[in-house]
C-alpha positions as CSV (number, residue, x, y, z in Angstrom):
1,X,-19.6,3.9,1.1
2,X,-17.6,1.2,-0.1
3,X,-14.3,0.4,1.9
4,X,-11.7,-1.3,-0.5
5,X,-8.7,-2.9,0.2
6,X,-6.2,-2.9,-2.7
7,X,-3.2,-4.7,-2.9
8,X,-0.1,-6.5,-4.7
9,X,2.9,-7.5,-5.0
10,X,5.8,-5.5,-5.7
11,X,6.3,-4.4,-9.5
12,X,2.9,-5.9,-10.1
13,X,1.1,-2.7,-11.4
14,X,-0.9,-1.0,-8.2
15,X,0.0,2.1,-8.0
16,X,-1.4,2.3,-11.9
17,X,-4.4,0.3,-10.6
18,X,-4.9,3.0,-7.7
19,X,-3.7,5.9,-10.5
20,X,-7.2,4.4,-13.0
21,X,-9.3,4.0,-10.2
22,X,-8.9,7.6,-9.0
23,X,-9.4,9.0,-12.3
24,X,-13.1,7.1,-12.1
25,X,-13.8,8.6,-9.0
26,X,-12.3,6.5,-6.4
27,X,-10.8,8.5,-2.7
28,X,-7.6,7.1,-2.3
29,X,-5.8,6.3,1.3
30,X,-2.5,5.7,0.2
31,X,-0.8,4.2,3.7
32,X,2.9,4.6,1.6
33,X,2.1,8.3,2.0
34,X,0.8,8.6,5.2
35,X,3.5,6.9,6.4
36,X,5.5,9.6,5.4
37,X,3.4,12.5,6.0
38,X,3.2,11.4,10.2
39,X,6.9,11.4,10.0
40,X,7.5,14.9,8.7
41,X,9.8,17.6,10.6
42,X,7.8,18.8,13.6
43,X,5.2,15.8,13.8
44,X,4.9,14.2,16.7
45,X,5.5,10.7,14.9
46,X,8.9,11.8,14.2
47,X,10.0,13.3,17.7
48,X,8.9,9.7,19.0
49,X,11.3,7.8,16.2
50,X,14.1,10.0,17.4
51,X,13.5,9.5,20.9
52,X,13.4,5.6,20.0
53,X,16.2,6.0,17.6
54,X,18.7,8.2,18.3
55,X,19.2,11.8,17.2
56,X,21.5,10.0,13.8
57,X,18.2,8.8,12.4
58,X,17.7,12.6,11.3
59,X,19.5,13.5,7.9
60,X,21.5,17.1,8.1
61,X,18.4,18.8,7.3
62,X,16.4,17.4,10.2
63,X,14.0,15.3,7.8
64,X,13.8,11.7,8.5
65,X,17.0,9.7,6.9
66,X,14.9,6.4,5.7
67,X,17.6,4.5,4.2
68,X,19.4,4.8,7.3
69,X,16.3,3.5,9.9
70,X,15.7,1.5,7.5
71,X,18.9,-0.2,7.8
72,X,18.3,-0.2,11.2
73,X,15.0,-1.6,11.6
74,X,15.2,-4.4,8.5
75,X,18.7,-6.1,10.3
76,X,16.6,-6.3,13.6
77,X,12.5,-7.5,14.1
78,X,12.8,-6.2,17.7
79,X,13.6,-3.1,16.2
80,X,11.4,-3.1,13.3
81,X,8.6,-3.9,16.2
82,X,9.4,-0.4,18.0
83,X,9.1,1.5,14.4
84,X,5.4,-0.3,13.7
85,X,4.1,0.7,17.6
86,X,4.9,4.4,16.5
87,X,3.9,4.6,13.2
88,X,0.7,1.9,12.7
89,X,-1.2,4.1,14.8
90,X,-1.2,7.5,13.1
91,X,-1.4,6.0,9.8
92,X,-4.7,4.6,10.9
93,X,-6.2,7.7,12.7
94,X,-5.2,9.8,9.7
95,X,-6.4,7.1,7.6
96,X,-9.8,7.2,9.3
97,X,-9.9,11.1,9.0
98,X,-9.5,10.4,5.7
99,X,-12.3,8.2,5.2
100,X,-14.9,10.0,7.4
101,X,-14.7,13.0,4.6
102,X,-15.3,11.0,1.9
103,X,-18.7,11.5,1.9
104,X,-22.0,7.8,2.3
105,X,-21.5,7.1,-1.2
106,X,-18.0,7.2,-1.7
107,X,-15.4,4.1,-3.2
108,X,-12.8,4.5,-0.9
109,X,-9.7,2.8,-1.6
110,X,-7.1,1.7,0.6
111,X,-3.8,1.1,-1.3
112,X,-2.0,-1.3,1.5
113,X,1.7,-2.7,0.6
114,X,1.2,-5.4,3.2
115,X,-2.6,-6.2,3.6
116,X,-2.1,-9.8,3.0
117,X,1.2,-9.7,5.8
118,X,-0.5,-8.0,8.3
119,X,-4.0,-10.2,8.0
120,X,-6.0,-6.7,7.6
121,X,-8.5,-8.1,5.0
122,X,-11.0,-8.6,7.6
123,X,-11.5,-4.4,7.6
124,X,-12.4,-4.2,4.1
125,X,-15.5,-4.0,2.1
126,X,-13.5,-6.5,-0.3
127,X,-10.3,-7.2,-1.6
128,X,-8.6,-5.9,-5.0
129,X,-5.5,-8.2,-5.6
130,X,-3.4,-7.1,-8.6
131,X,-1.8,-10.1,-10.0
132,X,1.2,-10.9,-12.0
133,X,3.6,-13.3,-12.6
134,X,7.1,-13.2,-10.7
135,X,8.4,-13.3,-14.2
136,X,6.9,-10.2,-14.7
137,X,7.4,-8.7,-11.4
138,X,11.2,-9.4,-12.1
139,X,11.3,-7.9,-15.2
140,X,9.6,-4.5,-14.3
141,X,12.1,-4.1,-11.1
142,X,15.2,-4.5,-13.6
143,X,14.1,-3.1,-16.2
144,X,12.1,-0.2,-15.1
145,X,13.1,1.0,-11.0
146,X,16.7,-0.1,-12.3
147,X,17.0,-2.8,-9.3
148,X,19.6,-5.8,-9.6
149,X,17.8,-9.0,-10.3
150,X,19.3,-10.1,-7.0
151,X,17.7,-7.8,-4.9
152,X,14.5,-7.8,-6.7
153,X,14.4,-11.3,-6.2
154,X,15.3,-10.4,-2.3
155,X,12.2,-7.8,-2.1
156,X,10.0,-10.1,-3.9
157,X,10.6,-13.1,-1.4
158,X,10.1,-10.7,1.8
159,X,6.6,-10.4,0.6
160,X,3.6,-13.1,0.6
161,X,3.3,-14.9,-1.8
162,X,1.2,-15.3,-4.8
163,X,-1.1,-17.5,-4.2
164,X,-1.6,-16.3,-0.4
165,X,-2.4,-13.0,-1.8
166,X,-5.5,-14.5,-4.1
167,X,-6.8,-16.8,-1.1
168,X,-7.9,-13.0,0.2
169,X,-8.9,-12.1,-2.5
170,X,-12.6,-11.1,-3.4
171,X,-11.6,-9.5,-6.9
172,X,-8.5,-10.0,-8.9
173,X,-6.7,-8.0,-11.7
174,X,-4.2,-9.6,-14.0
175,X,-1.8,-7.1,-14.9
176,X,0.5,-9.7,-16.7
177,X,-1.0,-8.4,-20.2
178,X,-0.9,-4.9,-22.7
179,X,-2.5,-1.9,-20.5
180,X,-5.7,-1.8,-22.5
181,X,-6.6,-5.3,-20.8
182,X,-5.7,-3.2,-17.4
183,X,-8.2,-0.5,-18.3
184,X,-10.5,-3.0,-18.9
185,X,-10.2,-4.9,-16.3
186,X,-10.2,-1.5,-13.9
187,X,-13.2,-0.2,-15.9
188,X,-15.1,-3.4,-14.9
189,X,-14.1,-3.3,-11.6
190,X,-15.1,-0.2,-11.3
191,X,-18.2,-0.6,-11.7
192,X,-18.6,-3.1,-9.7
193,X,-17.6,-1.0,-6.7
194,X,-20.1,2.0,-7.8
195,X,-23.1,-0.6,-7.4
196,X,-21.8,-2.0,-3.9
197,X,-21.4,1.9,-2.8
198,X,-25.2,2.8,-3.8
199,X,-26.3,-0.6,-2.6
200,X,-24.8,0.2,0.6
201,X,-26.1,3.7,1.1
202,X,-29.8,2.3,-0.4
């Protein structure tokens, strides 16, 4: 097994980078989802955020209301603190359930928002960056999730930045060009991670 870490900043083209790589074989851990999965009505993930929270943390249907906790949690690190000591930890058990059925000679791939924030690069096989250019980045949050080019700007400068993202970095993809130099790119990487996997289970 090969235990990848990918990551990138937002609008730069991961979730198409983890979309190729599963369609060559990759297992993918996506923490985004798992995040939201260990928060569902009648986990215990979300009966601890309501007992941390408050009962108006729970939309009229009794599912988790994000955009309110998030407004919550973003206008207070103390806060935000509490949130990560709930969730961090089932994201990682599930995660490892995850990753103990993927079988010796699997790729896994770990698709983390915030590997380079959090310093988690240590727990990784290697490192997928996937690059591009704030111009770029910009462009993609305006013109295609419809953001204002003010908070775009706002999400992009929450985030690490560009270089510290490549200084953890054992492979990069540049997703500033057409798609065909993505696939590429991805199909090169690929195999890359194929021969560590058999080289590791040798």
């Amino acid at each position: 097994m090969v235990k990848v870490g990918l990551t990138g900043g937002i609008g730069a083209g991961k979730s198409e980078v983890s979309r190729l790589l599963v369609e060559r074989g990759a297992v993918l851990i996506d923490a985004d989802r798992i995040a939201r999965e260990v928060v569902e009505p009648g986990t215990p993930g979300l009966a601890a955020v309501v007992e941390a929270f408050g009962e108006e943390v729970l939309a009229p249907d009794g599912t988790l209301d994000r955009p309110g906790l998030g407004a919550i949690v973003f206008a207070d690190a103390d806060r935000l603190a509490v949130l990560n000591k709930i969730v961090h930890p089932l994201v990682g058990a599930r995660s490892a359930e995850l990753e103990a059925a993927a079988g010796t000679d699997a790729v896994v791939v770990h698709d983390v928002p915030l590997l380079t924030e959090n310093g988690l690069a240590p727990f990784y096989d290697l490192v997928i960056v996937v690059d591009a250019s704030p111009e770029t980045q910009l462009d993609r949050l305006t013109r295609l999730r419809g953001m204002t080019e003010e908070d775009a700007r706002a999400r992009m400068a929450a985030q690490a930045t560009r270089e510290q993202r490549r200084e953890i970095a054992d492979l990069v993809i540049d997703n500033d060009g057409p798609r065909e130099r993505l696939v590429e790119q991805v199909d090169t990487v690929w195999a890359e991670l194929v021969r560590r996997a058999h080289t590791a289970t040798a």
